[in-house]
PDB file of N, H, CA, C and O in Angstrom:
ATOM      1  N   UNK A   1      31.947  -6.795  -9.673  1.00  0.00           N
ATOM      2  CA  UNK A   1      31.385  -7.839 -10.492  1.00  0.00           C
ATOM      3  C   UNK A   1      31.446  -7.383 -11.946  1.00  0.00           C
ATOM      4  O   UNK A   1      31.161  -6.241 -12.306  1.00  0.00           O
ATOM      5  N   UNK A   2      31.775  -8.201 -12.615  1.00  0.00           N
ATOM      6  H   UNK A   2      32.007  -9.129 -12.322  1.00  0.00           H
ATOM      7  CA  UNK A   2      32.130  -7.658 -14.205  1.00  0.00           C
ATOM      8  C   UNK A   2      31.220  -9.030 -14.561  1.00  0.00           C
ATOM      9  O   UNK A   2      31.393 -10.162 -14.109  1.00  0.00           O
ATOM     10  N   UNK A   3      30.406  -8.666 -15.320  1.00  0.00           N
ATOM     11  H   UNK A   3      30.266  -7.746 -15.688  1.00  0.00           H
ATOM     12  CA  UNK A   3      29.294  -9.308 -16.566  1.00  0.00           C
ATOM     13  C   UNK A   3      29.559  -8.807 -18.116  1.00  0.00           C
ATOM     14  O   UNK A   3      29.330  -7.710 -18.625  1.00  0.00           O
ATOM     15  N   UNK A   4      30.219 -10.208 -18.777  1.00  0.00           N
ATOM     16  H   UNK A   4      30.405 -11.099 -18.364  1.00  0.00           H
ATOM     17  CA  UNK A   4      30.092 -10.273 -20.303  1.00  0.00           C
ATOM     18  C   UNK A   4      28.485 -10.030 -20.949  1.00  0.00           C
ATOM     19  O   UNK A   4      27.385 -10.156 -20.411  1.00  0.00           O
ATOM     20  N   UNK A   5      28.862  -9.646 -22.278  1.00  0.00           N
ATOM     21  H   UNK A   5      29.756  -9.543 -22.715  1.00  0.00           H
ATOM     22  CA  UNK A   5      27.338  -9.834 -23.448  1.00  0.00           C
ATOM     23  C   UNK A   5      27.923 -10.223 -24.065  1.00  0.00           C
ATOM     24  O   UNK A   5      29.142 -10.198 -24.232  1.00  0.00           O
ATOM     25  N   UNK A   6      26.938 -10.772 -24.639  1.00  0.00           N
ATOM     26  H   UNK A   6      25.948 -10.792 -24.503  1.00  0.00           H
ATOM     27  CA  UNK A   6      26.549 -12.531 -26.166  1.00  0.00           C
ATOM     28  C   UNK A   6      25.384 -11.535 -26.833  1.00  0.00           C
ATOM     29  O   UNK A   6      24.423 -10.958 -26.325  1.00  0.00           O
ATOM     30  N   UNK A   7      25.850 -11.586 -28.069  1.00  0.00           N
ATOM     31  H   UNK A   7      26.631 -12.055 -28.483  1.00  0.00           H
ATOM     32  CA  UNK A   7      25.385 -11.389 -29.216  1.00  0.00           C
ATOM     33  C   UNK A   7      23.509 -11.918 -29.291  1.00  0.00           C
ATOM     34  O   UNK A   7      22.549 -11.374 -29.838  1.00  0.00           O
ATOM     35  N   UNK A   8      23.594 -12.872 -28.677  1.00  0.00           N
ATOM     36  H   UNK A   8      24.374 -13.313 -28.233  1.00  0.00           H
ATOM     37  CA  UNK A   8      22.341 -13.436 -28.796  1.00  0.00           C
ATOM     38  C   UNK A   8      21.991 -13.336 -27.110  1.00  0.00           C
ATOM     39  O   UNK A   8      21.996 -14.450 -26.586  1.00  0.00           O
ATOM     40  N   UNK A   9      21.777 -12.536 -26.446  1.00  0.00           N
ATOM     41  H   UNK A   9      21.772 -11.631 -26.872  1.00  0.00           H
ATOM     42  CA  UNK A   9      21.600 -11.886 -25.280  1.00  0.00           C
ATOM     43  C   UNK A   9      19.883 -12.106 -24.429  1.00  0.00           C
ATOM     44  O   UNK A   9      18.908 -11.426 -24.749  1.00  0.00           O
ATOM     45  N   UNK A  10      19.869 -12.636 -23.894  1.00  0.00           N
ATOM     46  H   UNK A  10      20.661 -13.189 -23.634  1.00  0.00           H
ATOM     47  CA  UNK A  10      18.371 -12.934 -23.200  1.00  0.00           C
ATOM     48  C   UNK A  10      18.211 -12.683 -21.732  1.00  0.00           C
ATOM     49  O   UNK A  10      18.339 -13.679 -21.020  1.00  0.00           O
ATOM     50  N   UNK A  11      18.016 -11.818 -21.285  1.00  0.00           N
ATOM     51  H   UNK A  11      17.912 -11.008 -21.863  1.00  0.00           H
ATOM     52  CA  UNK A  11      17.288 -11.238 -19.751  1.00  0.00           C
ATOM     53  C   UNK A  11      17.617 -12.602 -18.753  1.00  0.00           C
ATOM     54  O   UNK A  11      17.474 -13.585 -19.481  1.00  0.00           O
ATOM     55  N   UNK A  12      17.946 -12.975 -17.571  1.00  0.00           N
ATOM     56  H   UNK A  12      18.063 -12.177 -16.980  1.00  0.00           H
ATOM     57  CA  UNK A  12      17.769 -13.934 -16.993  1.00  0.00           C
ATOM     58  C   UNK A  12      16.421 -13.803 -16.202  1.00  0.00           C
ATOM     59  O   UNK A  12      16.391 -12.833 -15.444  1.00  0.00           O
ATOM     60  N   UNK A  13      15.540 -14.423 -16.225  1.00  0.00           N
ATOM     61  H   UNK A  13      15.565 -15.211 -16.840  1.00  0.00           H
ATOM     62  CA  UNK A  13      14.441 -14.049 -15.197  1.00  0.00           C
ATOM     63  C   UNK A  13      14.362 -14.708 -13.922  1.00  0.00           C
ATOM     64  O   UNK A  13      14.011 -14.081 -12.922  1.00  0.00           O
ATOM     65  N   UNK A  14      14.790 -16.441 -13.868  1.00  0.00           N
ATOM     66  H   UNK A  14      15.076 -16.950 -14.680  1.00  0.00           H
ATOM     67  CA  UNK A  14      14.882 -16.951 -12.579  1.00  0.00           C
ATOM     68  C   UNK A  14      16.430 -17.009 -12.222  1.00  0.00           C
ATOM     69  O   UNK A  14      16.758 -17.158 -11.045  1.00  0.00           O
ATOM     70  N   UNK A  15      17.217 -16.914 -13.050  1.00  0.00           N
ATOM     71  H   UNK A  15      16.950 -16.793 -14.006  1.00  0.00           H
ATOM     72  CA  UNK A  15      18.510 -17.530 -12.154  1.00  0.00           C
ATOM     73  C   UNK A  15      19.294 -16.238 -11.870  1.00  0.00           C
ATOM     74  O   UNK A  15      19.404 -15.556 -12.888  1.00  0.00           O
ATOM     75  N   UNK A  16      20.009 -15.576 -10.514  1.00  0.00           N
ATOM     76  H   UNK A  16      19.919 -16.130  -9.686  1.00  0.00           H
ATOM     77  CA  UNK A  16      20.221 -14.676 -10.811  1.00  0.00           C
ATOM     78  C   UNK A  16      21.640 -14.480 -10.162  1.00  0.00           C
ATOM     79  O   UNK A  16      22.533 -15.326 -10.119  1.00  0.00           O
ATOM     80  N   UNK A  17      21.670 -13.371  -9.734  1.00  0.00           N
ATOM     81  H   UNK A  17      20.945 -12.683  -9.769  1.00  0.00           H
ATOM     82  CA  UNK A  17      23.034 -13.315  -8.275  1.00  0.00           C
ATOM     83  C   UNK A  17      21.995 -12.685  -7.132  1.00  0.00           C
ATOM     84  O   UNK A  17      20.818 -12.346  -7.250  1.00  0.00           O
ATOM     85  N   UNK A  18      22.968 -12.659  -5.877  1.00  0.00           N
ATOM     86  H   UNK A  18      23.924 -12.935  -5.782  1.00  0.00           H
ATOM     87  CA  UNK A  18      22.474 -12.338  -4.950  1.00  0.00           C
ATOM     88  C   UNK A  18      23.319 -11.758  -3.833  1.00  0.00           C
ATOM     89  O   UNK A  18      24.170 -12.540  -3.410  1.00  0.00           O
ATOM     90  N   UNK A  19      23.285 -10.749  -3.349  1.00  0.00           N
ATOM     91  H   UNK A  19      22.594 -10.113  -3.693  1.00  0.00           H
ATOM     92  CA  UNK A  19      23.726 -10.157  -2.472  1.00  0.00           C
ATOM     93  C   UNK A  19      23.482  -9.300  -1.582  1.00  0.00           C
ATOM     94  O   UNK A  19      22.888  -8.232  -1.730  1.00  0.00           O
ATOM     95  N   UNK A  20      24.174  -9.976  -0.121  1.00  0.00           N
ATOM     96  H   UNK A  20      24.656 -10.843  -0.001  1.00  0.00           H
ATOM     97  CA  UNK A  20      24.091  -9.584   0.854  1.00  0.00           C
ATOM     98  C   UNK A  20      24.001  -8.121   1.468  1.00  0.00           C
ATOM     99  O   UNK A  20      24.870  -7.547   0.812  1.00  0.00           O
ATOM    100  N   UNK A  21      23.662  -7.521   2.018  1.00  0.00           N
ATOM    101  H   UNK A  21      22.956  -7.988   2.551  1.00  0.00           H
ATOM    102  CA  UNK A  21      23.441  -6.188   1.998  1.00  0.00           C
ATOM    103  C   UNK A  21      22.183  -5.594   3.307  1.00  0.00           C
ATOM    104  O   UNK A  21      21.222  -6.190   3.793  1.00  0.00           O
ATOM    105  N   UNK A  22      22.684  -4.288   3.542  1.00  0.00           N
ATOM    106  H   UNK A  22      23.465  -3.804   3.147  1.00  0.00           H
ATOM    107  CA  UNK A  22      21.859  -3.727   3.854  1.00  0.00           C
ATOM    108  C   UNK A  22      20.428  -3.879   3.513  1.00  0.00           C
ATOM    109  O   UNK A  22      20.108  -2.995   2.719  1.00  0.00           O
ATOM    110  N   UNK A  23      19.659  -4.493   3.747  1.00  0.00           N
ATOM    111  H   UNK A  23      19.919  -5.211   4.393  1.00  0.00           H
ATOM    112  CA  UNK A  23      18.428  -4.612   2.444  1.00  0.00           C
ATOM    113  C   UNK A  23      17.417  -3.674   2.542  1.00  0.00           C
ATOM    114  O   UNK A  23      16.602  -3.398   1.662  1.00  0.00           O
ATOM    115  N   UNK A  24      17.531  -3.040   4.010  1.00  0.00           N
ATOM    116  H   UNK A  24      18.193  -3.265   4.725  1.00  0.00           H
ATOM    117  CA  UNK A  24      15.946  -1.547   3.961  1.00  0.00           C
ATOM    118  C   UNK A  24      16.666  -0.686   3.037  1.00  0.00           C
ATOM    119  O   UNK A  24      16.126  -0.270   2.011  1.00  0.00           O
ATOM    120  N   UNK A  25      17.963  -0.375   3.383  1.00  0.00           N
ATOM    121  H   UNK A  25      18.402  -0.713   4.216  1.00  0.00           H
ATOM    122  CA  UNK A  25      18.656   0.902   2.445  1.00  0.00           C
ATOM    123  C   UNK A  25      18.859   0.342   1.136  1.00  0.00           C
ATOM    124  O   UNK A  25      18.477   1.069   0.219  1.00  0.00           O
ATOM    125  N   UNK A  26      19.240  -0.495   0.890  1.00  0.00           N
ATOM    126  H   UNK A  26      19.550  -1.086   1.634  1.00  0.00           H
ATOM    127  CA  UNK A  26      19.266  -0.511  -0.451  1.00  0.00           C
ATOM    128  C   UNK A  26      18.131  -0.606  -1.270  1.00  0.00           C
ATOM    129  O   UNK A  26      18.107  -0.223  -2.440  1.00  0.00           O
ATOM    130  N   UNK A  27      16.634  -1.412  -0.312  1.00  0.00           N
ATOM    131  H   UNK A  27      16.653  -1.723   0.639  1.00  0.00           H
ATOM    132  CA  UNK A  27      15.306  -1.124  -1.418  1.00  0.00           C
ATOM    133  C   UNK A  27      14.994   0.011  -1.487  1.00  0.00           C
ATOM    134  O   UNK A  27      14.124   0.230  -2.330  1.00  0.00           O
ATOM    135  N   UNK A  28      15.543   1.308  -0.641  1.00  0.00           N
ATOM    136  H   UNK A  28      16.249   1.130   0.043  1.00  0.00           H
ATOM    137  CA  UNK A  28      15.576   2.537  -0.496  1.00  0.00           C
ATOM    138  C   UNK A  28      15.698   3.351  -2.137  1.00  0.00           C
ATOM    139  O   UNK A  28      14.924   3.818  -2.971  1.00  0.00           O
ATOM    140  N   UNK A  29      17.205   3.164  -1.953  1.00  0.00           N
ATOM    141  H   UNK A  29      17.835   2.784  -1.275  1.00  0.00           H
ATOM    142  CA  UNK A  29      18.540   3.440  -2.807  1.00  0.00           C
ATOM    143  C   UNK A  29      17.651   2.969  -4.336  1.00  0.00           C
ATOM    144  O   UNK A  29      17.359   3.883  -5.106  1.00  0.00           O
ATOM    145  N   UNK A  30      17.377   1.952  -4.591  1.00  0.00           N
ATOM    146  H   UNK A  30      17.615   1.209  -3.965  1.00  0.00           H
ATOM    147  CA  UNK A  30      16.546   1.045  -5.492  1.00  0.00           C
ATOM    148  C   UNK A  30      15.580   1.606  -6.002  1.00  0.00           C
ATOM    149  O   UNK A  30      15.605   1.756  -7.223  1.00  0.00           O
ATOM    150  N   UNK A  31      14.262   2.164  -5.127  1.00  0.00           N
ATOM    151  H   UNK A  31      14.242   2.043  -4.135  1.00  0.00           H
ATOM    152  CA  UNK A  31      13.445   2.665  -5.581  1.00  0.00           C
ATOM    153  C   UNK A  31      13.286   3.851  -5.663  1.00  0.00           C
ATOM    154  O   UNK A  31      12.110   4.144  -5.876  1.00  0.00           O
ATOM    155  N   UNK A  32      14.146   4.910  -5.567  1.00  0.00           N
ATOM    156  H   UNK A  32      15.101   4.671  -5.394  1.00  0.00           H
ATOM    157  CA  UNK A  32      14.770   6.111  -5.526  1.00  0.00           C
ATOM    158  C   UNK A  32      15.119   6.268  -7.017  1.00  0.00           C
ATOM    159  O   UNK A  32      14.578   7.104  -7.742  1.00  0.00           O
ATOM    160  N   UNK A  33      16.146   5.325  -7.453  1.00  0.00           N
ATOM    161  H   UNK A  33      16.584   4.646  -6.864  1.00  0.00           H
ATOM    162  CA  UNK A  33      16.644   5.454  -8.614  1.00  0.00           C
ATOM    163  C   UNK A  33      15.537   4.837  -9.871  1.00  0.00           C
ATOM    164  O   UNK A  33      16.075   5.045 -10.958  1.00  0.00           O
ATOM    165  N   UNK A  34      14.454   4.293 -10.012  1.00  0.00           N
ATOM    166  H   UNK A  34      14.017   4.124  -9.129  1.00  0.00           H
ATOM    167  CA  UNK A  34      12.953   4.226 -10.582  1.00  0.00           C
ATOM    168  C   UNK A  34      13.272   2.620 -10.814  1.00  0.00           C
ATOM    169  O   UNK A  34      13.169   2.131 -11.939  1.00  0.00           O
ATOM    170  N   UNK A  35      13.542   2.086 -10.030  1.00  0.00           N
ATOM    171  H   UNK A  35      13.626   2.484  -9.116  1.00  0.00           H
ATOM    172  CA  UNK A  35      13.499   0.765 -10.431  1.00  0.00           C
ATOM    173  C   UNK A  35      12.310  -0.563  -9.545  1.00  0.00           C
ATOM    174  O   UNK A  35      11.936  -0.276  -8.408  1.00  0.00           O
ATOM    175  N   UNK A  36      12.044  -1.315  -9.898  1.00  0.00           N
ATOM    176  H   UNK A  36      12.348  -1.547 -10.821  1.00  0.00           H
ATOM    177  CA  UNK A  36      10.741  -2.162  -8.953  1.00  0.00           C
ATOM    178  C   UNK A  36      11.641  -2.897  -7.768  1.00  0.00           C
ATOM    179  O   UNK A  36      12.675  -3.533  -7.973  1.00  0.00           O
ATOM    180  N   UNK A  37      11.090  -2.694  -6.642  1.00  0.00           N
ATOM    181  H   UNK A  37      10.250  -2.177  -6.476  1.00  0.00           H
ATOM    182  CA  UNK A  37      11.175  -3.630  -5.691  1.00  0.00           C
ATOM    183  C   UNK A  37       9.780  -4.312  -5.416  1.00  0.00           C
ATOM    184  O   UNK A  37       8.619  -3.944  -5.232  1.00  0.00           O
ATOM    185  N   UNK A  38      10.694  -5.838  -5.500  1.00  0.00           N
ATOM    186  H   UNK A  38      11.637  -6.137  -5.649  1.00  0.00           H
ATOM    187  CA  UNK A  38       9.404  -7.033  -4.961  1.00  0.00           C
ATOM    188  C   UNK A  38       9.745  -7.717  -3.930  1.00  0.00           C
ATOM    189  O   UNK A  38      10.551  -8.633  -4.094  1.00  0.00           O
ATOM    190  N   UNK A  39       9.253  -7.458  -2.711  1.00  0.00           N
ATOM    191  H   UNK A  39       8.599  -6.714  -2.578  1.00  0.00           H
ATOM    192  CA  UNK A  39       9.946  -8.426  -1.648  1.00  0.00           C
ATOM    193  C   UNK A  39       9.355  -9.724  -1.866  1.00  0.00           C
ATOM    194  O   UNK A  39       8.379 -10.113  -2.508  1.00  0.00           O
ATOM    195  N   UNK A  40      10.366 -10.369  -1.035  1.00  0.00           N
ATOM    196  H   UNK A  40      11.159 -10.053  -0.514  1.00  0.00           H
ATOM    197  CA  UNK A  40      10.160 -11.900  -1.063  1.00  0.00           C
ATOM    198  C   UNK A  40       9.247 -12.403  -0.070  1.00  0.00           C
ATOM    199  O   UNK A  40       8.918 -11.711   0.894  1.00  0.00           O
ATOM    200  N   UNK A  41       8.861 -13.458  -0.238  1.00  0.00           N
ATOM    201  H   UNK A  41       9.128 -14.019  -1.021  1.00  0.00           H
ATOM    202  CA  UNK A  41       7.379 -14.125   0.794  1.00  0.00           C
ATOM    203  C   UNK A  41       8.580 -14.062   1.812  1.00  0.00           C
ATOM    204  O   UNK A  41       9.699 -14.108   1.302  1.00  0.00           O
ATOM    205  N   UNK A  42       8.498 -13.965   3.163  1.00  0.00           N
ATOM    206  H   UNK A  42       7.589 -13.929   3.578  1.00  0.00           H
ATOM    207  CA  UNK A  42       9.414 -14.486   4.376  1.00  0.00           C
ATOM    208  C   UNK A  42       9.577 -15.720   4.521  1.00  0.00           C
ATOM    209  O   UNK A  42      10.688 -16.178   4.787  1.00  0.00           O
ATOM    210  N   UNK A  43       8.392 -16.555   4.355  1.00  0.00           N
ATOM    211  H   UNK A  43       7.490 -16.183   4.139  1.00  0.00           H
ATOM    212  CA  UNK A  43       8.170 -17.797   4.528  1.00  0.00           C
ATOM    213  C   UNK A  43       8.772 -18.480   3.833  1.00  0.00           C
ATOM    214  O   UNK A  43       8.564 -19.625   4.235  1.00  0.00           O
ATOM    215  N   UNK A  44       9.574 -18.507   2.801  1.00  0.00           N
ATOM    216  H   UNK A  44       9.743 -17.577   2.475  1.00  0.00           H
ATOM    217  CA  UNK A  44      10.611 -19.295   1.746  1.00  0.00           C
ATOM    218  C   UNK A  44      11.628 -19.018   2.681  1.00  0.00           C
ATOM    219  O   UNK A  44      11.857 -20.141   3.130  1.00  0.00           O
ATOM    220  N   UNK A  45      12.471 -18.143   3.329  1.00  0.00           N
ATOM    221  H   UNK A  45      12.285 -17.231   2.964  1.00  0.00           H
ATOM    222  CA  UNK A  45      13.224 -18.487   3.898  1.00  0.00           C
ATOM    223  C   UNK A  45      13.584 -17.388   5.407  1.00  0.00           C
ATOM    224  O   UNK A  45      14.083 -16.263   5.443  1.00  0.00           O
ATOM    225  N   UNK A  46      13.129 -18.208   6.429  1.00  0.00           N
ATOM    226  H   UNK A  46      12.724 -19.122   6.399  1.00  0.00           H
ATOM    227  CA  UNK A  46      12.679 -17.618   7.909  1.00  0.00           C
ATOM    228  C   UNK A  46      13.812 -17.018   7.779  1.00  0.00           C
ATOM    229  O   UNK A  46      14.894 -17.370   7.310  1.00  0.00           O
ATOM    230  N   UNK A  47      13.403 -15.992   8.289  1.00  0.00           N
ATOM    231  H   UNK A  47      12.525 -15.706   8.671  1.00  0.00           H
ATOM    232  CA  UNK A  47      14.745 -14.547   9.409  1.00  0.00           C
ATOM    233  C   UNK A  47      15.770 -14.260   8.454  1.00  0.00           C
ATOM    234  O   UNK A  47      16.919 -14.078   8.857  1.00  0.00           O
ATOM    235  N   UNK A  48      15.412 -14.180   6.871  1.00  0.00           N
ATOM    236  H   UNK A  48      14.478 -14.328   6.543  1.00  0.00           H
ATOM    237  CA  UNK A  48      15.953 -13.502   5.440  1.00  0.00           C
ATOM    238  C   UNK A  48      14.821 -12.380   5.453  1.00  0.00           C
ATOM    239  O   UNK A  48      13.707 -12.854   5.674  1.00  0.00           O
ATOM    240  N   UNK A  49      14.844 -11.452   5.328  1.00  0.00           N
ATOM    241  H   UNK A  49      15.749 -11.068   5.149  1.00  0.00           H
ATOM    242  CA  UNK A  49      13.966 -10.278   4.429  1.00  0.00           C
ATOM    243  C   UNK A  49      15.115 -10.130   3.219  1.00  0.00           C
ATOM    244  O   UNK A  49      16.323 -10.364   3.216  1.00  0.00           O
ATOM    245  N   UNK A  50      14.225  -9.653   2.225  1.00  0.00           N
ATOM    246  H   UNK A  50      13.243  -9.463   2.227  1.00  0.00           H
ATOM    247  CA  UNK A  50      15.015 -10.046   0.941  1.00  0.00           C
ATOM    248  C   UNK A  50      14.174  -9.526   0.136  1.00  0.00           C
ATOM    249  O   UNK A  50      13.060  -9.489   0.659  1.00  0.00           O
ATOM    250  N   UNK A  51      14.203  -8.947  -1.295  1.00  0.00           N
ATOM    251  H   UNK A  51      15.108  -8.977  -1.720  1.00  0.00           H
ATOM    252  CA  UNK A  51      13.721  -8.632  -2.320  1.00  0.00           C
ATOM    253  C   UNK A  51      14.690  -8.899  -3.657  1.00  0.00           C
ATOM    254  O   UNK A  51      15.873  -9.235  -3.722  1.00  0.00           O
ATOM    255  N   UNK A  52      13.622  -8.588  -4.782  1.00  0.00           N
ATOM    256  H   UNK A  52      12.662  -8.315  -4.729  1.00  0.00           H
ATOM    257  CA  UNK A  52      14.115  -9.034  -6.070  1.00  0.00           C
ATOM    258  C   UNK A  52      14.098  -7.362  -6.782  1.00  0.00           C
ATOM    259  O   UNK A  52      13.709  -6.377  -6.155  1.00  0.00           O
ATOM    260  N   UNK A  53      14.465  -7.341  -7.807  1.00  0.00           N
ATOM    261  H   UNK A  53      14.782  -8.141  -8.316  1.00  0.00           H
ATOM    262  CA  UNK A  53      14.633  -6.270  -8.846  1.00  0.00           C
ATOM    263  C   UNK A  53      15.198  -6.531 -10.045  1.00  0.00           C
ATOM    264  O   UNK A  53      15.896  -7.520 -10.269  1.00  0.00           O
ATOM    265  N   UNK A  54      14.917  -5.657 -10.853  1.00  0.00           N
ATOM    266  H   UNK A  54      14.350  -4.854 -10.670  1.00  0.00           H
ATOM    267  CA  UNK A  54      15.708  -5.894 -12.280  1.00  0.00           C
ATOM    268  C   UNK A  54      16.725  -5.138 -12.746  1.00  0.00           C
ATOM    269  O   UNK A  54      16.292  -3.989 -12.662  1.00  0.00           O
ATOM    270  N   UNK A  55      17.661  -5.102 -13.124  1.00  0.00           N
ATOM    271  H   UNK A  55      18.013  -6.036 -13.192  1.00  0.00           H
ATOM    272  CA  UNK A  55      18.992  -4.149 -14.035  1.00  0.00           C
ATOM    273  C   UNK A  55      18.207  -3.404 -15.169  1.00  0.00           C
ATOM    274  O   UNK A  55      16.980  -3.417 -15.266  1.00  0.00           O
ATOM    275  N   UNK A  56      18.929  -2.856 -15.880  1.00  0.00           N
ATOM    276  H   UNK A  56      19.926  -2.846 -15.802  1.00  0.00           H
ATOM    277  CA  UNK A  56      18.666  -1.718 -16.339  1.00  0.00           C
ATOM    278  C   UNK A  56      18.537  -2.693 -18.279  1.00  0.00           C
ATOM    279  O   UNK A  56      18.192  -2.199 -19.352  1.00  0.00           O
ATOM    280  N   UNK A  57      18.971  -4.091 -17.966  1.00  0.00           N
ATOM    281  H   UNK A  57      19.252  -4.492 -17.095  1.00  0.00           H
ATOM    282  CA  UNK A  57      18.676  -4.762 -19.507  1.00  0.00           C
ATOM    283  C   UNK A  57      17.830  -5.686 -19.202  1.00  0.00           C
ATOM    284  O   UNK A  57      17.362  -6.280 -20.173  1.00  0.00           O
ATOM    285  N   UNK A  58      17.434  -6.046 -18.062  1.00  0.00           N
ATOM    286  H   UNK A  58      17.814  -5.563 -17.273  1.00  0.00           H
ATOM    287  CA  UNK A  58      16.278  -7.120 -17.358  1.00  0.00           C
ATOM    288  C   UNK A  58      16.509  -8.266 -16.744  1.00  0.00           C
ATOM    289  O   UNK A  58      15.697  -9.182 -16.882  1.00  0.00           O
ATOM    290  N   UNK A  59      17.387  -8.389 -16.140  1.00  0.00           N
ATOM    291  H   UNK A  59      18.046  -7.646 -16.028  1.00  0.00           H
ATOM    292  CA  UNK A  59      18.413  -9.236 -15.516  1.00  0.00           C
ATOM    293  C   UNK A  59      17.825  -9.001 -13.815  1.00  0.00           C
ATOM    294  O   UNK A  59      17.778  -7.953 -13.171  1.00  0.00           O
ATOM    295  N   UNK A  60      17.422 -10.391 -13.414  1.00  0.00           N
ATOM    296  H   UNK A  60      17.460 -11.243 -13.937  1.00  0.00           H
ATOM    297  CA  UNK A  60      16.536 -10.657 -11.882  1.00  0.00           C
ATOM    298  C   UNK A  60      17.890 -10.343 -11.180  1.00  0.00           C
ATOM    299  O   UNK A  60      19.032 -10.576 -11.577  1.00  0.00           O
ATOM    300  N   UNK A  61      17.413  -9.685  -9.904  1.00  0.00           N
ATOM    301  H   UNK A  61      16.486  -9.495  -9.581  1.00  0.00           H
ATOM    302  CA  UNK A  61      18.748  -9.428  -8.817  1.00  0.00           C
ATOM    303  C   UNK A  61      18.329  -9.668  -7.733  1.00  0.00           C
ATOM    304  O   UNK A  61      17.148  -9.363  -7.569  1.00  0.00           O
ATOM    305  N   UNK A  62      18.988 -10.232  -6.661  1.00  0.00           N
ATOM    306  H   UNK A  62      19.948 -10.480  -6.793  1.00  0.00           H
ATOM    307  CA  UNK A  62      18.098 -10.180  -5.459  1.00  0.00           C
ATOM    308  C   UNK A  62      18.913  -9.830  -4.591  1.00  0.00           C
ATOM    309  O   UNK A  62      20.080 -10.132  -4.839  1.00  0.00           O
ATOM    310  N   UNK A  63      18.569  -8.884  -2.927  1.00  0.00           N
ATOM    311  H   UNK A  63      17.620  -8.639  -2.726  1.00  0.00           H
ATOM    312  CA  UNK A  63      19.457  -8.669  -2.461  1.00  0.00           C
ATOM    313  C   UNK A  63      18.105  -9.062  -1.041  1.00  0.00           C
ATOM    314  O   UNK A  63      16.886  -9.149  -0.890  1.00  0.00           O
ATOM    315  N   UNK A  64      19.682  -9.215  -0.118  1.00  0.00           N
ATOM    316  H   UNK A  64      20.672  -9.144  -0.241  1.00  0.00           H
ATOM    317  CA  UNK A  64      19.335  -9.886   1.323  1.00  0.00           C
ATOM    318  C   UNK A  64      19.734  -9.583   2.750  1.00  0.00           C
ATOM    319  O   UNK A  64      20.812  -9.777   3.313  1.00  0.00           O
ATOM    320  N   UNK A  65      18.929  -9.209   3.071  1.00  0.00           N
ATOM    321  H   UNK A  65      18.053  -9.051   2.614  1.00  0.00           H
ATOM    322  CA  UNK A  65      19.404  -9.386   5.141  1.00  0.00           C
ATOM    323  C   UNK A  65      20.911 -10.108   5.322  1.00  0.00           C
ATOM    324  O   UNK A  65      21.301 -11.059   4.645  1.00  0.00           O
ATOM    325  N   UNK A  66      21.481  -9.606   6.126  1.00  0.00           N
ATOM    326  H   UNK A  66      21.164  -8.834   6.676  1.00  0.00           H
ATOM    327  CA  UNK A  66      22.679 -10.219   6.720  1.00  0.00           C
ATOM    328  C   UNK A  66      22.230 -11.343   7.607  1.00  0.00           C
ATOM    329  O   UNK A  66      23.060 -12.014   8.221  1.00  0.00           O
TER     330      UNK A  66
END
């Protein structure tokens, strides 16, 4: 995944990407490297476990259950 910057540059907070993944190991991997994991309610979307996090400029990420 390759992401441009704009001069006038602003964090995305709700809209983000999302990817599929291992998701215990990677909130692992995640919070290892000092970054926040927030899991997601289950109840937004049954038999997803899933969490959110931020990049290293503040950019929402979310990654998900297969």
């Amino acid at each position: 995944m390759h992401v441009g910057v704009e001069d006038d540059f602003r964090p995305a907070r709700k809209a983000h990407p999302a990817f599929v993944v291992d998701v215990e190991q990677v909130a692992k991997a995640v919070e290892a490297a000092g970054h926040p994991v927030a899991w997601a309610d289950p109840a937004e979307i049954p038999g997803r476990l899933r969490f959110h996090t931020f990049d290293a400029v503040g950019n929402r990420i979310e990654f998900l259950a297969g």
